[in-house]
LOKOL-897405 format. One record per atom (N, C-alpha, C): residue in three letters; x negated, y, z negated. Coordinates in steps of 0.2 Angstrom, whole numbers, plus 5000, padded with zeros to 4 digits. Example, Ala and Ser with C-alpha at 12.3 -4.5 7.8 and 13.67 -1.06 7.14 Angstrom:
<sites>
ala493449724961ala493849784961ala493449844961ser493649894965ser493249954964ser493650004961
</sites>
This chain:
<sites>
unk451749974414unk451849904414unk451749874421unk451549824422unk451149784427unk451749714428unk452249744434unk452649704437unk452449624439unk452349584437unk451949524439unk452249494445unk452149464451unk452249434458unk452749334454unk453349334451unk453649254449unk453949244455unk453449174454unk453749114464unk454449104461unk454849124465unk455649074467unk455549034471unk456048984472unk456148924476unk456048854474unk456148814480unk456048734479unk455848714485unk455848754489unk455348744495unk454448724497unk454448674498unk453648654498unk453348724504unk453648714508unk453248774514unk453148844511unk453748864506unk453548924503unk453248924497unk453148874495unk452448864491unk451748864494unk451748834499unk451148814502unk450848874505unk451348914507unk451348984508unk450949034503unk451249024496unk451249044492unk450649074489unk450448994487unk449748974484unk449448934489unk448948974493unk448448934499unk447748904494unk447648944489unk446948944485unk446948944480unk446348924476unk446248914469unk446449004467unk446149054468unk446249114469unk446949144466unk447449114470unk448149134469unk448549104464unk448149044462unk448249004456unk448249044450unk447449074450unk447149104444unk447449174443unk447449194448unk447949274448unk448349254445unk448949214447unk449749184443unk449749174435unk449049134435unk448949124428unk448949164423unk448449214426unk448249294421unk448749324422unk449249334426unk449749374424unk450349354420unk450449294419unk450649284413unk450349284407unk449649244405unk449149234400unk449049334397unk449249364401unk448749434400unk449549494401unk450149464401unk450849504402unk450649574400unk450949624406unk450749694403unk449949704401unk449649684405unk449049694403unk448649694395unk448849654393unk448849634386unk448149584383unk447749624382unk447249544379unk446849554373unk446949494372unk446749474363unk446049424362unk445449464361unk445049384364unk445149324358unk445149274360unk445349214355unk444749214351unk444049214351unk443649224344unk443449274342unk443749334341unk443449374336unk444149454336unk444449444340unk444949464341unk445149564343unk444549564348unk444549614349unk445149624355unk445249694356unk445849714361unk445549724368unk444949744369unk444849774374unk444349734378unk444049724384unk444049674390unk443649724397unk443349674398unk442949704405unk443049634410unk442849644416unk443149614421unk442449524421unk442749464420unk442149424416unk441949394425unk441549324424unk441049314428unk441649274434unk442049254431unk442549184434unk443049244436unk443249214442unk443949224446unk444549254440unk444649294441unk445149334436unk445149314426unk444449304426unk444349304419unk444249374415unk444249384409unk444149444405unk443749414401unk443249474401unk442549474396unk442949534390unk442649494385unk442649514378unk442149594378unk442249664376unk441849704376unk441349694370unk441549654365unk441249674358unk440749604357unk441149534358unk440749474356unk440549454363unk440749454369unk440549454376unk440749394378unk441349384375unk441449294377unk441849294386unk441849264391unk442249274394unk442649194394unk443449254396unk443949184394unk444249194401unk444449104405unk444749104410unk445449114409unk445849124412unk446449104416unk446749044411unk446448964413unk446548934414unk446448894405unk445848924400unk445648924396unk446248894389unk446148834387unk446548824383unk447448794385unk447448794393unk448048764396unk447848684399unk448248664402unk448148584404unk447848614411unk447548654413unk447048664420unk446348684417unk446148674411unk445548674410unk445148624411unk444548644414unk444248564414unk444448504419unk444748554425unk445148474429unk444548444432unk444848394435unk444248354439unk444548354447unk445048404445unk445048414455unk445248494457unk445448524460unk445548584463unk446148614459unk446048664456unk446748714453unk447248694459unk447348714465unk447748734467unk448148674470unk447848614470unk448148524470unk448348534463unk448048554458unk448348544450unk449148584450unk449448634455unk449948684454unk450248654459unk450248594464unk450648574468unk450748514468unk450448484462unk450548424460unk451148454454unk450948494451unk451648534446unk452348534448unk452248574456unk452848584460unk453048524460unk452848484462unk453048424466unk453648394460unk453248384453unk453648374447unk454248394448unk454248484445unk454948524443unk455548524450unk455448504457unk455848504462unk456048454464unk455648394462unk455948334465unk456448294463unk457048274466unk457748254462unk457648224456unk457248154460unk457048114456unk456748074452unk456148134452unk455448144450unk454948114454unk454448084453unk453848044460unk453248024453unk453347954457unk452747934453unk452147954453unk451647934449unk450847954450unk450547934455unk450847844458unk450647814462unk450647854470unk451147894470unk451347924476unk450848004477unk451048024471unk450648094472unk449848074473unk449548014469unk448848004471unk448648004476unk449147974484unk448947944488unk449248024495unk449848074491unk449648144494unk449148164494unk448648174489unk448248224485unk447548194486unk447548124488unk446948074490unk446448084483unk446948084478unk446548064470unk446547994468unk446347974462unk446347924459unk447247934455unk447447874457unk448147854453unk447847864443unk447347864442unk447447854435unk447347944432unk446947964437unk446648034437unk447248084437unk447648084441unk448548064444unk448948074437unk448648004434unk449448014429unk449048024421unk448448044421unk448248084415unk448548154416unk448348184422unk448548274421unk449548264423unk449648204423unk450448214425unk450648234417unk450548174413unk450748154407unk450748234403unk450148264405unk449948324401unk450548374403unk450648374409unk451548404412unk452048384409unk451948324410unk452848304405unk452648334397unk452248344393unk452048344387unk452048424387unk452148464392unk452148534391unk452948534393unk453448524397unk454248514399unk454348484393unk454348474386unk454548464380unk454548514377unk454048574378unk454348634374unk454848694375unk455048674381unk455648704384unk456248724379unk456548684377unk456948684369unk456848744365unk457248784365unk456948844362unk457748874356unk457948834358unk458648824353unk459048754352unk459448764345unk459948684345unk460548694348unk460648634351unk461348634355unk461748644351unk462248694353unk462948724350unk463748694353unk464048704349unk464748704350unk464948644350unk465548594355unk465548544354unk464948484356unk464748434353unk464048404356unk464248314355unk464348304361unk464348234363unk463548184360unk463548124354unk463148114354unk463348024356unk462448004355unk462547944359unk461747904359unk461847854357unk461347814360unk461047764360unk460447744363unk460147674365unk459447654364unk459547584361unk458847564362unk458447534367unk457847534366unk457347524370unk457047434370unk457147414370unk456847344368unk456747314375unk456147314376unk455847274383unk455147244382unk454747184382unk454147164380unk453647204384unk453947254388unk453347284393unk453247334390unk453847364389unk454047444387unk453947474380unk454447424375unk454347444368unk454547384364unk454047334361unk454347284359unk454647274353unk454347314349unk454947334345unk455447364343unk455747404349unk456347444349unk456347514347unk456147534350unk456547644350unk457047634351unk457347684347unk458147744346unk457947774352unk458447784356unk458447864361unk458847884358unk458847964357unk459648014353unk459948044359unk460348044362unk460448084367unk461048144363unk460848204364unk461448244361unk461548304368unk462148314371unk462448334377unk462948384375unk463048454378unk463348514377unk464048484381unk464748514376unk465048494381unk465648554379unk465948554385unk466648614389unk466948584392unk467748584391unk468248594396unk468048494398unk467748454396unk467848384395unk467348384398unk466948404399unk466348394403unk465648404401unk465048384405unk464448414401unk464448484404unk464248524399unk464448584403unk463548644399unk463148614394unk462548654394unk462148614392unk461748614388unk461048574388unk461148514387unk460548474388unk460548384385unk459848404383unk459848354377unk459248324374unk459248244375unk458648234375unk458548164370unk457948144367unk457748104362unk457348104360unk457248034355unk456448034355unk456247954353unk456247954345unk456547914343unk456647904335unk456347844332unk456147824326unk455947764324unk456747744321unk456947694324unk457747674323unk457747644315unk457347614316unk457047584307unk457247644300unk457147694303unk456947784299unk457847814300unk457947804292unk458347854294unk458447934291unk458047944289unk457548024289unk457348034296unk457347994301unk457148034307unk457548034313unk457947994311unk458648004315unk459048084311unk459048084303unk459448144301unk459048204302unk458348214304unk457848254306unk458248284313unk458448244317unk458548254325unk459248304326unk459648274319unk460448324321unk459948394314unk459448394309unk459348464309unk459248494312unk458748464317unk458248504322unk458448534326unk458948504329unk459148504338unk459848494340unk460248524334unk461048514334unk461248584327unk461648634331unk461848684327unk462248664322unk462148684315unk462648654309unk463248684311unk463448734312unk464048724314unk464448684322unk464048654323unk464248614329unk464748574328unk465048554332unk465748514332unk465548434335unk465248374331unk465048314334unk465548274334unk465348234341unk465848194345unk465148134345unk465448064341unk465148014340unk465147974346unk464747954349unk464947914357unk465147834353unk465647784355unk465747714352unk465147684351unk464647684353unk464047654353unk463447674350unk463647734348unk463347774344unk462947744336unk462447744334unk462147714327unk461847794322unk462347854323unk462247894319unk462847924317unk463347884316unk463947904314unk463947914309unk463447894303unk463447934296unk462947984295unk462548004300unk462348054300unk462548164304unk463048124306unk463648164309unk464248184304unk464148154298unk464648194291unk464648244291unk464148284292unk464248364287unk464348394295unk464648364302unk464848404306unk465648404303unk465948434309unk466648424312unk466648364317unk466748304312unk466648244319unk467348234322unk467548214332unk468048214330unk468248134335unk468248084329unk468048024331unk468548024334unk469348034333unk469848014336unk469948014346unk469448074345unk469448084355unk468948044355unk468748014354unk467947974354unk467747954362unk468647904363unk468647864367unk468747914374unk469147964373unk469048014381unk468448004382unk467848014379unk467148054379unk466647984383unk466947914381unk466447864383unk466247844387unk466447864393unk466347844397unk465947894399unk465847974401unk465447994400unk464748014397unk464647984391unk463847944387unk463847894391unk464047844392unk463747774397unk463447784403unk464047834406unk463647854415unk463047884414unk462847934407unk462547974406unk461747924406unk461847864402unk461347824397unk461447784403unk461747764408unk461547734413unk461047744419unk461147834420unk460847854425unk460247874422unk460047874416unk459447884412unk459147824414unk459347754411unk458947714410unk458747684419unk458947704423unk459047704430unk458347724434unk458247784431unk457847834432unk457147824425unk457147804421unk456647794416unk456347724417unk456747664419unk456347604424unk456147594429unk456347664435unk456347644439unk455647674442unk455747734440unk454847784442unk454347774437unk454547744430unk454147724425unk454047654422unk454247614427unk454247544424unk453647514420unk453247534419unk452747494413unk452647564408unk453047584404unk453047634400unk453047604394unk452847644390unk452647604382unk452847664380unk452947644371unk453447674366unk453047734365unk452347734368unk451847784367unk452247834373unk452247844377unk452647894381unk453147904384unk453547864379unk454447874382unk454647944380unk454247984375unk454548024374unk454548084380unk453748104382unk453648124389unk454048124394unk454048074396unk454548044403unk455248094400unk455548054395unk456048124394unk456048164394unk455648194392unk455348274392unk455748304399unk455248274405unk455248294413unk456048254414unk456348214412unk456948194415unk457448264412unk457348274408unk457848334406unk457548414407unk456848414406unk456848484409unk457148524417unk457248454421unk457448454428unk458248464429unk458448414423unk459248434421unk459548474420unk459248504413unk459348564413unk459148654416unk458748614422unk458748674425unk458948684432unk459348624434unk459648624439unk460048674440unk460448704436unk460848764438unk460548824442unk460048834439unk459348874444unk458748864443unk458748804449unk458048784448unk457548814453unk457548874454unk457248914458unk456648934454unk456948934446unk456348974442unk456048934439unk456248854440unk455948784436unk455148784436unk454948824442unk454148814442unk453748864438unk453948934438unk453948984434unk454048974426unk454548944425unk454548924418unk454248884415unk453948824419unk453548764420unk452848794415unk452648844422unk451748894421unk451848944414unk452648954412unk452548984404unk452448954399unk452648894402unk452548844394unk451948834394unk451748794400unk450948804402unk450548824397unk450548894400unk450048944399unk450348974389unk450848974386unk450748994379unk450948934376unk450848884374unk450848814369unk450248774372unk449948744364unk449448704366unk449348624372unk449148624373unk449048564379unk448948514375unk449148454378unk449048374376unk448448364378unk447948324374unk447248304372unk447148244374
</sites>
């Protein structure tokens, strides 16, 4: 078994350090894409592999195809340097606040639009981070969207929040609904909320009939409130401020990256590393 080299940190110097080259990028890649020395060629399905033409690529022995690294992830095809494309990444998963596309273009001396196509394609891979439904007691709550710039006819946001000891204490989600649907608001508490979960309805909440088949316990409602408000305060804080011309077509995204950062604040040393898993095993936005 083949120990593979995963970046810890939040430091730009020890990134910079880290990954000097496109080189150090590709290598990163294939050792995850290729864990344990593992490969599968994607058209014909052979196991075995010789060393291909590109920078840490693997040629097919049987049908001869050679596959990058980078092949089928959101670094295929860029229009500027892998290793800008991996510190443009960094720059997302560490930054408090996150940074606009306007900003990293003018680091990176790209085009801003060029900028926030392969951004968008980041925030649409921090969306599959989710790899289970929140459990145990879960504070729900939410807001619409209604701005003539942003979404003129109104999105649901669902916010649903882990909580302990009166506090947020494990994951948050949120996510874009058609408020009109109430099949897609009841989709949100199957999907992403354990049935045996204990639901606390925030006052302002518009799924308190969708929270019957929990343990609802509206009575506390009112401890909890304030809590959802600061919550959907500092969201929408953060969602106009680095996104302000955002349309109902990618609010869900921006969320994506607003919570992937949330919840990895506790050790966000590995946020970049889990960042390049998603990456590299789910399909990329087109």
């Amino acid at each position: 078994m083949i120990k593979r080299a995963i970046f810890y940190g939040t430091s730009q110097d020890k990134f910079n350090k880290h990954f000097t080259s496109d080189d150090d990028c590709f290598k990163y890649l294939s050792e995850i894409k290729w864990k344990d020395d593992t490969f599968v060629c994607t058209r014909c399905g052979n196991t075995h592999y010789c060393k291909g033409h590109l920078p840490f690529s693997r040629r097919c022995t049987k049908c001869k195809h050679d596959e990058s690294p980078t092949a089928g992830t959101v670094f295929d095809k860029l229009k500027f340097s892998l290793n800008t494309a991996f510190h443009i990444a960094f720059n997302l998963c560490t930054s408090e606040n996150g940074v606009t596309s306007t900003a990293l273009s003018i680091k990176y001396g790209l085009r801003q639009k060029t900028v926030w196509d392969f951004k968008r394609k980041i925030q649409h891979a921090m969306g599959y981070v989710e790899d289970k439904p929140l459990e145990g007691m879960i504070l729900v709550g939410t807001f619409e969207i209604r701005d003539s710039k942003c979404s003129p006819k109104g999105d649901l946001v669902i916010i649903g929040m882990e909580i302990l000891g009166g506090k947020i204490a494990g994951h948050e989600y949120a996510y874009v609904v058609d408020s009109a649907s109430p099949d897609s608001i009841r989709d949100f508490f199957k999907k992403h909320i354990s049935r045996n979960s204990q639901i606390i309805v925030g006052k302002e909440s518009r799924c308190e009939q969708y929270a019957d088949e929990y343990s609802d316990r509206t009575a506390t409602r009112l401890e909890y409130s304030a809590l959802m408000d600061n919550h959907v305060s500092n969201l929408k804080k953060w969602l106009f401020g680095v996104h302000r011309h955002c349309s109902a077509e990618y609010i869900q995204d921006y969320l994506n990256e607003y919570y992937f950062r949330l919840n990895g604040h506790r050790d966000n040393t590995v946020l970049f590393d889990t960042l390049m898993n998603l990456i590299v095993k789910n399909k990329p936005l087109h």
